[in-house]
PQR file with spaces between the fields and no chain letter, atoms N, CA, C, O and H, PARSE charges and radii, in Angstrom:
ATOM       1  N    UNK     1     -21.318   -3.354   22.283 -0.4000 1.5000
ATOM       2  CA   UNK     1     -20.786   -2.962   20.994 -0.0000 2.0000
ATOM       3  C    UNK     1     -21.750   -3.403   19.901  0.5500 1.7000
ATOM       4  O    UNK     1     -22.241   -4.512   19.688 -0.5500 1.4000
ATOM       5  N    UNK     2     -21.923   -1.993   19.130 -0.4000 1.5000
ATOM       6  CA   UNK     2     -23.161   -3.112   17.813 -0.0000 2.0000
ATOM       7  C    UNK     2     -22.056   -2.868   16.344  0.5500 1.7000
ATOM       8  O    UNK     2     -21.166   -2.138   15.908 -0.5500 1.4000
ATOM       9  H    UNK     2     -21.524   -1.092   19.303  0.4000 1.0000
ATOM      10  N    UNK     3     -22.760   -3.886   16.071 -0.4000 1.5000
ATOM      11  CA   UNK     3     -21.960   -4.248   14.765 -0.0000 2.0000
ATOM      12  C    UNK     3     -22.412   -3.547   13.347  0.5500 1.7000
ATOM      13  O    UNK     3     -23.573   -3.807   13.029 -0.5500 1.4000
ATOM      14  H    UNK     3     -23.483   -4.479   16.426  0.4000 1.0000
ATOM      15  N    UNK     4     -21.567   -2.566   12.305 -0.4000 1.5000
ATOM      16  CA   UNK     4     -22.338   -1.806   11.943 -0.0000 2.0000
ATOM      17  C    UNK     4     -21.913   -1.844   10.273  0.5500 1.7000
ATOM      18  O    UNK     4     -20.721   -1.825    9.966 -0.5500 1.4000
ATOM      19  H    UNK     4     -20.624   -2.355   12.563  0.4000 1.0000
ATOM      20  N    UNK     5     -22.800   -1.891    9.408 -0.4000 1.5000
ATOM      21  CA   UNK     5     -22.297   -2.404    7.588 -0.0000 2.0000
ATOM      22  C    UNK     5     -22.022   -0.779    7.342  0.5500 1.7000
ATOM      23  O    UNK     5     -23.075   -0.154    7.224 -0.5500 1.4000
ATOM      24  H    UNK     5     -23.768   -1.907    9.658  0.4000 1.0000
ATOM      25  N    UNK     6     -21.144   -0.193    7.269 -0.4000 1.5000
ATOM      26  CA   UNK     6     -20.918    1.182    7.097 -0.0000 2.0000
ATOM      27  C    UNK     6     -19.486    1.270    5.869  0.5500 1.7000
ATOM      28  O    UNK     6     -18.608    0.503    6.264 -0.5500 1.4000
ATOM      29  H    UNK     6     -20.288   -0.701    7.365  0.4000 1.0000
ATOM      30  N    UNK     7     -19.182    1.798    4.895 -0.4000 1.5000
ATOM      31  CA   UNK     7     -17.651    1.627    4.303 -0.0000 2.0000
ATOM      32  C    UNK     7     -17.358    3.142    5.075  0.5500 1.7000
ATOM      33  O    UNK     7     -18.026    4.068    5.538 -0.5500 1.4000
ATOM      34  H    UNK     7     -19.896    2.421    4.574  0.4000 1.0000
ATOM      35  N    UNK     8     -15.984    2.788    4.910 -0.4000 1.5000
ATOM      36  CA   UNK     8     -15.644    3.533    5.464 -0.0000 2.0000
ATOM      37  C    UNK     8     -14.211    3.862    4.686  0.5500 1.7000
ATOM      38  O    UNK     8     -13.798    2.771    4.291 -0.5500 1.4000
ATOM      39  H    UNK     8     -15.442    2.037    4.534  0.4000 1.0000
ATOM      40  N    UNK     9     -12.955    5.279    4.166 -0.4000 1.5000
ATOM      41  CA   UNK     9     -12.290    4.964    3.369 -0.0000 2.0000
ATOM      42  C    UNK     9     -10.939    5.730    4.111  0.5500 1.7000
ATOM      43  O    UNK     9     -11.019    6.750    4.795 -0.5500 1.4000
ATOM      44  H    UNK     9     -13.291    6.165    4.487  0.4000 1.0000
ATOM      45  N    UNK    10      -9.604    4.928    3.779 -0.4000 1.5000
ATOM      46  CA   UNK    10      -8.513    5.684    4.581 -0.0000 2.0000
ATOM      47  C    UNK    10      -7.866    6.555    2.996  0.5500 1.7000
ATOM      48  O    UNK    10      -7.982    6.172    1.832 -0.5500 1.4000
ATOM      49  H    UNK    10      -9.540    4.099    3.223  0.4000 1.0000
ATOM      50  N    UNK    11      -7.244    7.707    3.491 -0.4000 1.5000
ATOM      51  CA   UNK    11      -6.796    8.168    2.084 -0.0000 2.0000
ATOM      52  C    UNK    11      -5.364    8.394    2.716  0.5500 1.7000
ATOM      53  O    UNK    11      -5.174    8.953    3.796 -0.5500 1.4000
ATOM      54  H    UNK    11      -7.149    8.018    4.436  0.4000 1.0000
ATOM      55  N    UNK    12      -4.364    7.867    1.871 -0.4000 1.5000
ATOM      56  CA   UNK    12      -2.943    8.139    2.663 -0.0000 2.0000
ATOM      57  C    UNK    12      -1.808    7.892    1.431  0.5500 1.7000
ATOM      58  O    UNK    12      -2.152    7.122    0.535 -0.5500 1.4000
ATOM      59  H    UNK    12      -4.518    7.412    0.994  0.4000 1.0000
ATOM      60  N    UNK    13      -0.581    8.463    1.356 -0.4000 1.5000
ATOM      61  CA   UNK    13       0.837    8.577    0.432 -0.0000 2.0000
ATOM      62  C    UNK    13       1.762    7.870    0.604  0.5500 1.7000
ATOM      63  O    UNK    13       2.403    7.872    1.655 -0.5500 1.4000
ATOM      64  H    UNK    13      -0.301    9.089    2.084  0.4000 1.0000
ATOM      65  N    UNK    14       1.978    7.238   -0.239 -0.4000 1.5000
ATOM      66  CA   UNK    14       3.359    6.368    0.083 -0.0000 2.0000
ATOM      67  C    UNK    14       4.716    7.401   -0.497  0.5500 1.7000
ATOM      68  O    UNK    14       4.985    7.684   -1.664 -0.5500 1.4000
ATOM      69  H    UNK    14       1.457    7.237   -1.093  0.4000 1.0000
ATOM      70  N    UNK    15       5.423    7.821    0.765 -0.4000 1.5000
ATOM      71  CA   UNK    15       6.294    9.136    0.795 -0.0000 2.0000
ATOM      72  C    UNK    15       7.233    9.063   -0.564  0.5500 1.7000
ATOM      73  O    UNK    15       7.410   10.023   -1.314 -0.5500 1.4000
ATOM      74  H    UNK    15       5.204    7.591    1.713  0.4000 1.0000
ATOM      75  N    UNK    16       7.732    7.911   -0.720 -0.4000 1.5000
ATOM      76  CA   UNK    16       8.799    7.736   -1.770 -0.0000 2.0000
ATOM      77  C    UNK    16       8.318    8.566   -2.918  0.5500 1.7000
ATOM      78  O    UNK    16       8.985    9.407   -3.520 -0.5500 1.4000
ATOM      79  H    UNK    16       7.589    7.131   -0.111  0.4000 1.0000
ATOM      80  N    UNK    17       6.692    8.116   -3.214 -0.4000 1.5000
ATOM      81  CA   UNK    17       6.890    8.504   -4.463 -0.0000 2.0000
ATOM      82  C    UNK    17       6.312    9.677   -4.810  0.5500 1.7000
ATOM      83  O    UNK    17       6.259    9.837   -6.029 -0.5500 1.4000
ATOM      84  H    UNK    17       6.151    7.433   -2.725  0.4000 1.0000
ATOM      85  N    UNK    18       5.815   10.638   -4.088 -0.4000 1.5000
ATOM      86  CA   UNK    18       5.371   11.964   -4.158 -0.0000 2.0000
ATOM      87  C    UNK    18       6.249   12.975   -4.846  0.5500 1.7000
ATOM      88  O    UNK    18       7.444   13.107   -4.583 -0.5500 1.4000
ATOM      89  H    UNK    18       5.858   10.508   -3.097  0.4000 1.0000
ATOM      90  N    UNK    19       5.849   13.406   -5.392 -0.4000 1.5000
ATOM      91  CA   UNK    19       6.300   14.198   -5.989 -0.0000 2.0000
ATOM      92  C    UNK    19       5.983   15.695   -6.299  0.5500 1.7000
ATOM      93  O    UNK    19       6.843   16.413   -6.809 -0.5500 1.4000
ATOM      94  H    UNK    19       4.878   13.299   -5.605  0.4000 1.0000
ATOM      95  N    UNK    20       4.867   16.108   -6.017 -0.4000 1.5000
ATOM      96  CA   UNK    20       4.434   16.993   -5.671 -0.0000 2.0000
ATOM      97  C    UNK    20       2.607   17.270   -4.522  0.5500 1.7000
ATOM      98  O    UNK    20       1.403   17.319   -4.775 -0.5500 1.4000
ATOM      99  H    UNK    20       4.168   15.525   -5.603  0.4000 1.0000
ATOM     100  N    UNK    21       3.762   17.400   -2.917 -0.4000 1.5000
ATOM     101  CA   UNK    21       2.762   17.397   -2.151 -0.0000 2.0000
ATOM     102  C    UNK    21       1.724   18.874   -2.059  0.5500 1.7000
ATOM     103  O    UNK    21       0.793   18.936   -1.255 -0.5500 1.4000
ATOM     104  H    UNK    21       4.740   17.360   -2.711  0.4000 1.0000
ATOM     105  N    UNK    22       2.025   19.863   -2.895 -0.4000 1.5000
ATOM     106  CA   UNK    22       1.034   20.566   -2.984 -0.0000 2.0000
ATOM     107  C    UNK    22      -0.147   20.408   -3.654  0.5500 1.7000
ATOM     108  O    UNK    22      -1.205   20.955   -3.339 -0.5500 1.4000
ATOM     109  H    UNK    22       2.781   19.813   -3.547  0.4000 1.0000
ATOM     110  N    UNK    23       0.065   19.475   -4.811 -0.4000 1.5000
ATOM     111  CA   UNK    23      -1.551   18.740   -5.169 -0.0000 2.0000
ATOM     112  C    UNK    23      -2.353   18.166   -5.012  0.5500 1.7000
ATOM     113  O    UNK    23      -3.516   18.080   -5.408 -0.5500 1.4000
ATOM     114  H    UNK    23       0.924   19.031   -5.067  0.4000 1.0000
ATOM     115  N    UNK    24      -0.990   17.169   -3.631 -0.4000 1.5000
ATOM     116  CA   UNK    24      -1.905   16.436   -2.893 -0.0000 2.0000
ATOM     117  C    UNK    24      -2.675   17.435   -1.553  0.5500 1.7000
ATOM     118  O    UNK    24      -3.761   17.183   -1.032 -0.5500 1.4000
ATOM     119  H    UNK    24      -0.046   17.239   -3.310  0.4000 1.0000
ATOM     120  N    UNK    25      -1.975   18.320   -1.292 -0.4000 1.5000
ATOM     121  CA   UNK    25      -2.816   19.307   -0.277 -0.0000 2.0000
ATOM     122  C    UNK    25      -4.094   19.306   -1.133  0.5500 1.7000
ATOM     123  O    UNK    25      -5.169   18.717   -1.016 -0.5500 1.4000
ATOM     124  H    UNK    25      -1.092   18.525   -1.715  0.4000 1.0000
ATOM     125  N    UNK    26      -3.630   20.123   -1.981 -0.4000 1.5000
ATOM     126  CA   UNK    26      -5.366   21.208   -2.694 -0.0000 2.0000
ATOM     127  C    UNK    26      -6.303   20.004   -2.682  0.5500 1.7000
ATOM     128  O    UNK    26      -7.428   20.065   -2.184 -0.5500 1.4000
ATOM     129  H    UNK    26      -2.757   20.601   -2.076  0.4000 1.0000
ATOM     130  N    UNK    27      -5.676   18.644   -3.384 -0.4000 1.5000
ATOM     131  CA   UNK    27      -6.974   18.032   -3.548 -0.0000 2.0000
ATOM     132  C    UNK    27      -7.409   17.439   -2.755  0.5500 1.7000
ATOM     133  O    UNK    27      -8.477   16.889   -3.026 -0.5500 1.4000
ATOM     134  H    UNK    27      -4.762   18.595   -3.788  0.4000 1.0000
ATOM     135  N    UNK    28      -6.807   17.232   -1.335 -0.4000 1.5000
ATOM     136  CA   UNK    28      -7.493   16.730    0.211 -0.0000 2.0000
ATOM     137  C    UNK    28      -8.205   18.077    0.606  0.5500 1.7000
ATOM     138  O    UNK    28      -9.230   17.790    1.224 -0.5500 1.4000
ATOM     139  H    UNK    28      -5.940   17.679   -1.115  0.4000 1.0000
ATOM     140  N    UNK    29      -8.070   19.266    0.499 -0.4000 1.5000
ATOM     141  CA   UNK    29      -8.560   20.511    0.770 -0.0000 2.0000
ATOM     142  C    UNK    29     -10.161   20.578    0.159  0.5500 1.7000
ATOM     143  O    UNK    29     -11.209   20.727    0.787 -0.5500 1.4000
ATOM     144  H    UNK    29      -7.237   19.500   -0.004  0.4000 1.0000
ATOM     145  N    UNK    30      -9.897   20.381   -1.572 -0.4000 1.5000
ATOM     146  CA   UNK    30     -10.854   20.829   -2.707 -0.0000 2.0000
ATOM     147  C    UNK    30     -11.849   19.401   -2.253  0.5500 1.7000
ATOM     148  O    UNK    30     -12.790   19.657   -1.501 -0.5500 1.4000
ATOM     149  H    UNK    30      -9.045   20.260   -2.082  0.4000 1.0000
ATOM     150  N    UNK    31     -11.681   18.040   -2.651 -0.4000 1.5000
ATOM     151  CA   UNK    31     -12.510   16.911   -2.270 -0.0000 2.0000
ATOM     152  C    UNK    31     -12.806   16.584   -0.950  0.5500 1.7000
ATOM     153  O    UNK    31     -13.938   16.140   -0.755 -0.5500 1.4000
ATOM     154  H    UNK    31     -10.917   17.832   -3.262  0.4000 1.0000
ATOM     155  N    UNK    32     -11.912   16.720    0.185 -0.4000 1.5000
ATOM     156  CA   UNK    32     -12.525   16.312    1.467 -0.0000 2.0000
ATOM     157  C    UNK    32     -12.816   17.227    2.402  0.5500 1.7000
ATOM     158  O    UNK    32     -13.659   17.056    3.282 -0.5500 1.4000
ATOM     159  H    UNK    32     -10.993   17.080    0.027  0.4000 1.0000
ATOM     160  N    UNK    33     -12.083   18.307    2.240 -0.4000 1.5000
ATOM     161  CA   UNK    33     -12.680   19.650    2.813 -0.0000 2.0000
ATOM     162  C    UNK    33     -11.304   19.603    3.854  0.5500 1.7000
ATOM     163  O    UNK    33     -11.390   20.391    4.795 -0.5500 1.4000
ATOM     164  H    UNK    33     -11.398   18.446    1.525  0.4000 1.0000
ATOM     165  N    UNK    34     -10.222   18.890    3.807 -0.4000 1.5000
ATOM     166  CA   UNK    34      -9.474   18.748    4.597 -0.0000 2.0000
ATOM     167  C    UNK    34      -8.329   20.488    4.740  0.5500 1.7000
ATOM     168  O    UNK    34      -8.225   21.508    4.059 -0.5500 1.4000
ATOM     169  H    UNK    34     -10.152   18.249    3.042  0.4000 1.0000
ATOM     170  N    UNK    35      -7.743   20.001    5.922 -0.4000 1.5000
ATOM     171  CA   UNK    35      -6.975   21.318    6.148 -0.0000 2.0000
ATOM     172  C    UNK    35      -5.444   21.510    5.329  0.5500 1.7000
ATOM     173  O    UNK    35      -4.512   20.770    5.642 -0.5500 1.4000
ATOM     174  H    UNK    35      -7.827   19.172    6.475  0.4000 1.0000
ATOM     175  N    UNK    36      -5.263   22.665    4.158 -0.4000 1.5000
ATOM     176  CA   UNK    36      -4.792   22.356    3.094 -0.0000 2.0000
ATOM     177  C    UNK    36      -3.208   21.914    4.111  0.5500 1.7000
ATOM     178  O    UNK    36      -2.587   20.852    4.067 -0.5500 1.4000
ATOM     179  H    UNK    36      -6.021   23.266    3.904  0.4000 1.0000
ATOM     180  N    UNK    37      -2.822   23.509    5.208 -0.4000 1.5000
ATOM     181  CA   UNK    37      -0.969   23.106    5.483 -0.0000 2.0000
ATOM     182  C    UNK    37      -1.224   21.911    6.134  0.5500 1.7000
ATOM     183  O    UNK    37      -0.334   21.119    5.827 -0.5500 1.4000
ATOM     184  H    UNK    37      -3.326   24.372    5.243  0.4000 1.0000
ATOM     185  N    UNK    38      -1.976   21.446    6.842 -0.4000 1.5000
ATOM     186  CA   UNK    38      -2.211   19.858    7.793 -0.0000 2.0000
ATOM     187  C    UNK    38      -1.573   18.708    6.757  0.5500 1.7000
ATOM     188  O    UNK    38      -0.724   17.877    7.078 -0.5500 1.4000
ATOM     189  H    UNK    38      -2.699   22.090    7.092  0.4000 1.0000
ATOM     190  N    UNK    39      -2.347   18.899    5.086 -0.4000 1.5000
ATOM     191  CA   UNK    39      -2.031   17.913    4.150 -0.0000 2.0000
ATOM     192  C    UNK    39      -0.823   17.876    3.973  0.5500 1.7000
ATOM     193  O    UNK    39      -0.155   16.909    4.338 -0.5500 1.4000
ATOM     194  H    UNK    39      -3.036   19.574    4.825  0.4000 1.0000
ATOM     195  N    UNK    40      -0.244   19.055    3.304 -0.4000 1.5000
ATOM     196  CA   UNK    40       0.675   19.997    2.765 -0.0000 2.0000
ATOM     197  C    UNK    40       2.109   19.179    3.954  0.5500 1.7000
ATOM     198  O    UNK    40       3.160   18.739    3.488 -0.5500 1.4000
ATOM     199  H    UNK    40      -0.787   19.841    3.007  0.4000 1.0000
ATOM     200  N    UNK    41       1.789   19.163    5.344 -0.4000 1.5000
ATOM     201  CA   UNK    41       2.727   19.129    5.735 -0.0000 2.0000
ATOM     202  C    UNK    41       2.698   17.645    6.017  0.5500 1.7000
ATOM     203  O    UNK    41       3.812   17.126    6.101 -0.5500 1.4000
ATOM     204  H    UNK    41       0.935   19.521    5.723  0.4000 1.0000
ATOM     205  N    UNK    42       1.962   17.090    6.132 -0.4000 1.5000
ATOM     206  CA   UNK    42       2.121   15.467    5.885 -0.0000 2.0000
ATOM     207  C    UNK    42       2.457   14.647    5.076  0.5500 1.7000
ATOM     208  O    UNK    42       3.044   13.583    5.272 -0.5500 1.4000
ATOM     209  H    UNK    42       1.057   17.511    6.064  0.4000 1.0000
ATOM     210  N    UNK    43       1.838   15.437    3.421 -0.4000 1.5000
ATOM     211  CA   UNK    43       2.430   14.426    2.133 -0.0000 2.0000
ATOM     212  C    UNK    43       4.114   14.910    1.968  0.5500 1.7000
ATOM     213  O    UNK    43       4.729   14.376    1.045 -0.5500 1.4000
ATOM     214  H    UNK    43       1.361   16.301    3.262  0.4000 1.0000
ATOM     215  N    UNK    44       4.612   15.581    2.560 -0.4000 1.5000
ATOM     216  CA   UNK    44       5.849   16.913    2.012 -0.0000 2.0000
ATOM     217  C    UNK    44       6.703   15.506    2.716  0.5500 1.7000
ATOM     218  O    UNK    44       6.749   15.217    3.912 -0.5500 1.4000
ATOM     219  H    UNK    44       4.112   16.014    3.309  0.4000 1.0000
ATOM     220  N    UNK    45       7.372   14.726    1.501 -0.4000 1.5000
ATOM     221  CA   UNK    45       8.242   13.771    2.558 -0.0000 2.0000
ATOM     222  C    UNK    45       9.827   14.264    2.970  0.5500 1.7000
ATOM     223  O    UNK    45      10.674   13.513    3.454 -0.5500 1.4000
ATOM     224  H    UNK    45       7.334   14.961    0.530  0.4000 1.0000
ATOM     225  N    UNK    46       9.981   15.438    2.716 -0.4000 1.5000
ATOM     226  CA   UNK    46      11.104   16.046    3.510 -0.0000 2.0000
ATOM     227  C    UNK    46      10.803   16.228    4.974  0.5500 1.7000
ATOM     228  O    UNK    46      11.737   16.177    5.775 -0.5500 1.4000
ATOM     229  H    UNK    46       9.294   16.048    2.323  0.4000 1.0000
ATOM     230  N    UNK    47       9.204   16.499    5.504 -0.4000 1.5000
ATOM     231  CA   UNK    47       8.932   16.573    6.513 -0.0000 2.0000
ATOM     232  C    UNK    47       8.708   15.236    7.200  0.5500 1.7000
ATOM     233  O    UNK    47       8.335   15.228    8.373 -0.5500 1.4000
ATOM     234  H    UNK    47       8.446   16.541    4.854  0.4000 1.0000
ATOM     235  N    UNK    48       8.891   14.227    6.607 -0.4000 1.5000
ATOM     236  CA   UNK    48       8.717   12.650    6.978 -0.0000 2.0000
ATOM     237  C    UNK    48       9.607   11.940    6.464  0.5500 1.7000
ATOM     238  O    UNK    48       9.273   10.898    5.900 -0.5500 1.4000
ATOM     239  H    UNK    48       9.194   14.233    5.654  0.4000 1.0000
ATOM     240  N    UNK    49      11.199   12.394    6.543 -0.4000 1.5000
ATOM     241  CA   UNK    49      12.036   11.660    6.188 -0.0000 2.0000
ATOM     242  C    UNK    49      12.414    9.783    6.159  0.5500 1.7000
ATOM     243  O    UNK    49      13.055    8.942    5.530 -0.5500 1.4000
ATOM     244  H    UNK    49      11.470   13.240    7.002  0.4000 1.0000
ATOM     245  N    UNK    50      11.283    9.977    7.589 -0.4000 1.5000
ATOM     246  CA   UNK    50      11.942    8.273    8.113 -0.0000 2.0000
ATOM     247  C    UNK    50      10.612    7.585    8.064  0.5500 1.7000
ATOM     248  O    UNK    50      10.485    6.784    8.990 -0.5500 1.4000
ATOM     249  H    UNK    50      10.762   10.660    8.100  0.4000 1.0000
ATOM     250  N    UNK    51       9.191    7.688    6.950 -0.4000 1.5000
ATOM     251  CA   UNK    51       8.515    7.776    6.988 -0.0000 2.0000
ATOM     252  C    UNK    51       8.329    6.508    5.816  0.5500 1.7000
ATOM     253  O    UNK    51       9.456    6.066    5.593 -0.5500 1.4000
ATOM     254  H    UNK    51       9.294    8.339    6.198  0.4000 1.0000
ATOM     255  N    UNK    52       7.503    5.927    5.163 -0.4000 1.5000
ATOM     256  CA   UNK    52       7.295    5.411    4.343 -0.0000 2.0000
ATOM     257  C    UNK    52       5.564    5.282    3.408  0.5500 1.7000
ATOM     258  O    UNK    52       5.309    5.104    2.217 -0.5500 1.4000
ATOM     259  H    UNK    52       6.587    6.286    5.344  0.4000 1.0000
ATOM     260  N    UNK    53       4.799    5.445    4.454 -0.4000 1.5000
ATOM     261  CA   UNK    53       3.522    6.044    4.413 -0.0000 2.0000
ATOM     262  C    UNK    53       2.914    6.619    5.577  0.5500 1.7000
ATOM     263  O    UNK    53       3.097    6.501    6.788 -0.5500 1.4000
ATOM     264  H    UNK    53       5.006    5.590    5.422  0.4000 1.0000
ATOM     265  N    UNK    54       1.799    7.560    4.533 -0.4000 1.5000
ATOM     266  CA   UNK    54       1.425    8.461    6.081 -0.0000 2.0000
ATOM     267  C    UNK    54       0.096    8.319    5.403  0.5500 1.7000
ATOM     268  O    UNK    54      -0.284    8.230    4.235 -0.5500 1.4000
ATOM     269  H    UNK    54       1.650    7.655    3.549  0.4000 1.0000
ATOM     270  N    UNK    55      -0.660    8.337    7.006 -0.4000 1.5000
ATOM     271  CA   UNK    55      -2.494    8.285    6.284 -0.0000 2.0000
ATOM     272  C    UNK    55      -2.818    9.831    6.200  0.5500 1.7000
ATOM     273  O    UNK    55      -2.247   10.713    6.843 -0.5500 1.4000
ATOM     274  H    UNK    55      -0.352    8.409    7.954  0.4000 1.0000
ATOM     275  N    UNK    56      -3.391    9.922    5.687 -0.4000 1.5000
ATOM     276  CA   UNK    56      -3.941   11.956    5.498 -0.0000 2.0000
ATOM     277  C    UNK    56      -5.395   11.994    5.516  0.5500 1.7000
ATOM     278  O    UNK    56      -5.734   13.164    5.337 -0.5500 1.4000
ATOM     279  H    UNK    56      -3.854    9.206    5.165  0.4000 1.0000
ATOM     280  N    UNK    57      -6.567   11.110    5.676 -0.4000 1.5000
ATOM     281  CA   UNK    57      -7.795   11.053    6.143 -0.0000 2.0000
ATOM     282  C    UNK    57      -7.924    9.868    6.512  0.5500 1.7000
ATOM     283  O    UNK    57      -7.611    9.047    5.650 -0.5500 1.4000
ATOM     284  H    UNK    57      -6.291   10.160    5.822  0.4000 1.0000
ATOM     285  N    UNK    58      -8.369    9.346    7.756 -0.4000 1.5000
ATOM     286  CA   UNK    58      -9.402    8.127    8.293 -0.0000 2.0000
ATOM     287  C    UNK    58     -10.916    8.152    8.429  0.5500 1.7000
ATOM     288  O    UNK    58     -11.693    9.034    8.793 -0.5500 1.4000
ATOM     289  H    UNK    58      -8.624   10.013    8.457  0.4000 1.0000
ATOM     290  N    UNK    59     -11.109    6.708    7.959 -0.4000 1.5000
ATOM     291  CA   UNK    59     -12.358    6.689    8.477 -0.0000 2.0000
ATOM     292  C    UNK    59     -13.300    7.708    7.493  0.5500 1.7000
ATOM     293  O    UNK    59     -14.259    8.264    8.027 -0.5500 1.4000
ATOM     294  H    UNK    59     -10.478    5.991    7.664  0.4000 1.0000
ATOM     295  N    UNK    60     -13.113    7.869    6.528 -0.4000 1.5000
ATOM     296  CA   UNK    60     -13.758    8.729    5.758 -0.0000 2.0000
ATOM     297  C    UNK    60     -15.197    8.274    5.287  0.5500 1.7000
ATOM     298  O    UNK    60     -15.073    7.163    4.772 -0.5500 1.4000
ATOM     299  H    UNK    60     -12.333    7.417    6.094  0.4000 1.0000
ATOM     300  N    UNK    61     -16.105    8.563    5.267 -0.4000 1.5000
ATOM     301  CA   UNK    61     -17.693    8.112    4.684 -0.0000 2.0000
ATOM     302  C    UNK    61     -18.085    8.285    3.296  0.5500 1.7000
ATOM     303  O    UNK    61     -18.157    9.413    2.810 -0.5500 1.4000
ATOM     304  H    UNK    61     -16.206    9.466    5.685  0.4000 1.0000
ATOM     305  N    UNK    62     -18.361    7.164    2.581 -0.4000 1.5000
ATOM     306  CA   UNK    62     -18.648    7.472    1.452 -0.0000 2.0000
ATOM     307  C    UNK    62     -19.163    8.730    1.217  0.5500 1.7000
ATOM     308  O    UNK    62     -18.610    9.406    0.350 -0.5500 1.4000
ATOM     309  H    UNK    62     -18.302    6.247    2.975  0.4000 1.0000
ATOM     310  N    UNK    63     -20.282    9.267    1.922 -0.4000 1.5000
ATOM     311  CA   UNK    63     -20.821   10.323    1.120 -0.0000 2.0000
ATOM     312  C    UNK    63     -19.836   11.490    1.015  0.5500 1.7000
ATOM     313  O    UNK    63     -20.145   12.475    0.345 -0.5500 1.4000
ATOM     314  H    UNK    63     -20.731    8.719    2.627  0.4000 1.0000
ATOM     315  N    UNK    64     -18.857   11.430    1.546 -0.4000 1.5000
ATOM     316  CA   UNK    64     -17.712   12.783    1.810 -0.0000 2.0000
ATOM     317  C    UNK    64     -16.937   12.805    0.488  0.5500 1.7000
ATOM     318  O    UNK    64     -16.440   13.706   -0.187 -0.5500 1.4000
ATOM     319  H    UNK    64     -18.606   10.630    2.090  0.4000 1.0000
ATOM     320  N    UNK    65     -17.046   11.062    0.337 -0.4000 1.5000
ATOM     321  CA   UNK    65     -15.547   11.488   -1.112 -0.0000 2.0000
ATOM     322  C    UNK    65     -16.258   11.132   -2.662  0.5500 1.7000
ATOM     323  O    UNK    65     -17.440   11.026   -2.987 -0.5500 1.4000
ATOM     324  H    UNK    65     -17.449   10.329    0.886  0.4000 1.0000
ATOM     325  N    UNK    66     -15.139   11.018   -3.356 -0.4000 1.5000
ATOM     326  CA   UNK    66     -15.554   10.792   -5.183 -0.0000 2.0000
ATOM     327  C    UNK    66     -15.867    9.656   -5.414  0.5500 1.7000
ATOM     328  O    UNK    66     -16.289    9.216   -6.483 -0.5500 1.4000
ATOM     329  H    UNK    66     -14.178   11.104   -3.092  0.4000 1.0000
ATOM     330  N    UNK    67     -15.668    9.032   -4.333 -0.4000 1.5000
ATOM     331  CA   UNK    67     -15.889    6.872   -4.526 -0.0000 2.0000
ATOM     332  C    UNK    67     -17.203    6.852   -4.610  0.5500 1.7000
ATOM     333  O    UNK    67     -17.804    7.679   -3.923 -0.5500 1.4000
ATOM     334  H    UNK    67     -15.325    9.389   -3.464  0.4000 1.0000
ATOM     335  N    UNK    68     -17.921    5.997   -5.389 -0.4000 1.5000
ATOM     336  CA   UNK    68     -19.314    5.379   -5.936 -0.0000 2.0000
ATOM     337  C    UNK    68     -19.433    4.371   -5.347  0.5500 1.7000
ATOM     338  O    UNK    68     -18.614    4.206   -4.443 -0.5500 1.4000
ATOM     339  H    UNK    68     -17.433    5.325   -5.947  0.4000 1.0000
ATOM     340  N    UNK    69     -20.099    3.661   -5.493 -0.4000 1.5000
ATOM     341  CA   UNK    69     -20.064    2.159   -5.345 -0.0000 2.0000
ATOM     342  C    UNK    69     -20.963    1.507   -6.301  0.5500 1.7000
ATOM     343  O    UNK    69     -21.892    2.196   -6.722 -0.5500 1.4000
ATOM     344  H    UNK    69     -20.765    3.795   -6.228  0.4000 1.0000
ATOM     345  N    UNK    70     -20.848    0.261   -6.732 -0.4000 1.5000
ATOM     346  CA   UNK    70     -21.316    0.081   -8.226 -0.0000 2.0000
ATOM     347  C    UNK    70     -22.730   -0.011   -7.850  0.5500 1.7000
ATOM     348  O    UNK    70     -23.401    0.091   -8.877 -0.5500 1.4000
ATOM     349  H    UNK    70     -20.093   -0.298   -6.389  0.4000 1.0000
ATOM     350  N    UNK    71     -23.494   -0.166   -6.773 -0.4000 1.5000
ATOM     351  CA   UNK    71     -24.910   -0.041   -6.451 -0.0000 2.0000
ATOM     352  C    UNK    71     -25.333    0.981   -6.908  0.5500 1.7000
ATOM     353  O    UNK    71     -26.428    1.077   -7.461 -0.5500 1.4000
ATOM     354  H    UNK    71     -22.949   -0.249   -5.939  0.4000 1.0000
ATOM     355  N    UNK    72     -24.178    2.302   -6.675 -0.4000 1.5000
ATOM     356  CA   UNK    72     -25.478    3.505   -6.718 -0.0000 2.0000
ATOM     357  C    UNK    72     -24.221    4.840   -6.661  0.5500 1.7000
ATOM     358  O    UNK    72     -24.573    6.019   -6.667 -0.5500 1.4000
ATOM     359  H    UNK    72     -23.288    2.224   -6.226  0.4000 1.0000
């Protein structure tokens, strides 16, 4: 196993307080390139009633998302 300095970022909803999971689709769609009904049906907490958070990208690589880092 090698040991590796990489960030890496989880992007995920805490169900309670959503309020509208179609924006959260478009903008996992529009910024991560993610699959919009995949989002759509994960943030939608009618579809995750007994749910409290759900992750909707792992493991994500800086260069994929809007995060900076104050280096650069």
């Amino acid at each position: 196993m090698l040991a590796g300095n990489r960030t890496v970022y989880q992007f995920g909803v805490e169900l309670p307080f959503v309020e509208d999971p179609k924006s959260i689709a478009f903008a996992m769609q529009v910024v991560l390139g993610e699959d919009y009904e995949r989002m759509y049906t994960l943030a939608n907490p009618e579809n995750n009633p007994d749910l409290l958070y759900v992750v909707l990208a792992d493991y994500v690589p800086t260069e994929k998302t809007p995060i900076r880092s104050a280096s650069g």
